[in-house]
C-alpha positions, 0 to 999 in steps of 0.5 A: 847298511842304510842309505840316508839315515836320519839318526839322534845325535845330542849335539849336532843341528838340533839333535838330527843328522842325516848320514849318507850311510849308516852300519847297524848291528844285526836287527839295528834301526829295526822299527826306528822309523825316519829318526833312530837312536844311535846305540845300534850304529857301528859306523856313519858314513859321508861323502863331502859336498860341493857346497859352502858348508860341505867343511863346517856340517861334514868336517867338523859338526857330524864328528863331533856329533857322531862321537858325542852320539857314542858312534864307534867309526865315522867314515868321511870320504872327501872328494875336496881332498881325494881322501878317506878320514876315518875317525874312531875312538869316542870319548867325551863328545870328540873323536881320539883317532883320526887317520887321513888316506888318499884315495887309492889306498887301502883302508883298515876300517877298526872294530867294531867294523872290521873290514878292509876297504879297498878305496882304488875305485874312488880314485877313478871317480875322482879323476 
């Protein structure tokens, strides 16, 4: 997992998002430098801001962008609506599945990821 991580997104901002977090393959982002190309990214992660353009840049632009990028999960964590969304299942530039989960449930994140996350602990931090 790589905190802050610039990645090549076609059609996001000028081709660059940075994403809070990012997943890689083993030996993925290996001498990428700042800005990497997305095909070694299992799944980008966001956790909302408190700002105006918290709901255009993380709702709507990044999942557009990741999924155009051919990234396979996306995974917003929304503080604003003390849930989990997670979007998975690119296909032309646009996510196919989306599942919302409050704060406080378990989440099965789909391959290639494939991990249970246990999502209790932002429920305290949200309180």
């Amino acid at each position: 997992m790589h905190a802050e991580s610039g990645l090549k997104t076609e059609s996001y901002r000028k081709g660059r998002a940075r994403a809070d977090g990012v997943l890689v393959s083993a030996g993925g982002r290996k001498g990428d430098g700042e800005w990497s190309e997305a095909n070694s990214t299992l799944m980008a992660v966001e956790i909302t801001s408190y700002d105006s353009d918290t709901n255009r840049r993380d709702r709507v632009e990044k999942p557009d962008g990741y999924a155009a990028a051919g990234i396979p999960v996306y995974l917003l964590i929304d503080r604003d609506e003390r849930a989990v969304v997670v979007f998975n299942q690119p296909e032309d530039g646009r996510y196919r599945h989306e599942e919302k989960l409050p704060f406080g449930a378990t989440v099965e994140l789909p391959e290639p990821v494939s991990l249970t996350l246990d999502t209790g602990p932002l429920k305290e931090f949200a309180d």
